[in-house]
N, C-alpha and C positions, 0 to 999 in steps of 0.2 A: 548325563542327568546329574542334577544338583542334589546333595542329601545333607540335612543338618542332625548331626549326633550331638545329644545331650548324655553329660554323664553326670549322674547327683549320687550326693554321700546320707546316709541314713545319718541321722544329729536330732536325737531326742530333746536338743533347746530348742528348734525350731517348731513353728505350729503344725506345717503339714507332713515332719519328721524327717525331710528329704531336704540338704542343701543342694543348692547347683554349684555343682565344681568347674564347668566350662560349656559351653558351644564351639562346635567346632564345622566347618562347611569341607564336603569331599565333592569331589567331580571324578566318577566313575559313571560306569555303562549302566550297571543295573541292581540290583538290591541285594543281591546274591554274593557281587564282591561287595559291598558296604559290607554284608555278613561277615562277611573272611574278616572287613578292616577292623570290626568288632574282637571277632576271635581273636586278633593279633593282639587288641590292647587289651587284654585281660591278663596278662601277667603285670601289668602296670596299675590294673583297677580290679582287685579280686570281686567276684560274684559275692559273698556273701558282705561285703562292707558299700558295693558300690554300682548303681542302677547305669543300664545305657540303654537308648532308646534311642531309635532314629526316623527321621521321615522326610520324604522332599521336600526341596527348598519352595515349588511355588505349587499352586493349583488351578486350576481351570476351573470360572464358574460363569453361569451364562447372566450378561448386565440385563439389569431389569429394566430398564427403560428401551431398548432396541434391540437385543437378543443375541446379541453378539457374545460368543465364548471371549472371556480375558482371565489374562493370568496374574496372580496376584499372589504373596507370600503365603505361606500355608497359616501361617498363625499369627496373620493380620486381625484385629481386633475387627469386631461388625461396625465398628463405624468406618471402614477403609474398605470394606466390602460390598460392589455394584450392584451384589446381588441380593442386598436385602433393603428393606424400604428404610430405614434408619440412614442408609448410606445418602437417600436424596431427601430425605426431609431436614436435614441439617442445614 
């Protein structure tokens, strides 16, 4: 299974206070070692200076015109998503 790790840095010049310092894509089994690959890079990204958050690379969702489940990136904007009416009114 595919997982995308975001690590961002607190930076009070920014608006939302959070820079992104990188994306990173892993191919492991299950979310449990993503956990571990987390734990390992926090001597490289301390907790209190620097956010990491992860979540699979695609999602299942069912296309609204035939019913069909398709997979699609997890953080495809709604206009790249079959599953909502924006996707076909375009």
């Amino acid at each position: 299974m595919e997982f995308i790790l975001k690590i961002s840095k607190f930076d009070k010049r920014t608006k939302t206070g959070l820079r992104l310092v990188g994306t990173y894509e892993f191919d492991v089994p299950d979310d449990t070692q993503m956990t571990r690959e987390c734990r390992a890079l926090r001597d490289l990204y301390p907790t209190p200076d620097y956010i990491m958050e992860f979540h699979p690379k695609y999602k299942t969702v069912k296309n609204l015109m035939n019913g069909q489940n398709v997979r699609i990136e997890y953080d495809a904007p709604r206009c790249c998503d079959p599953s909502t009416e924006l996707y076909w009114c375009m």
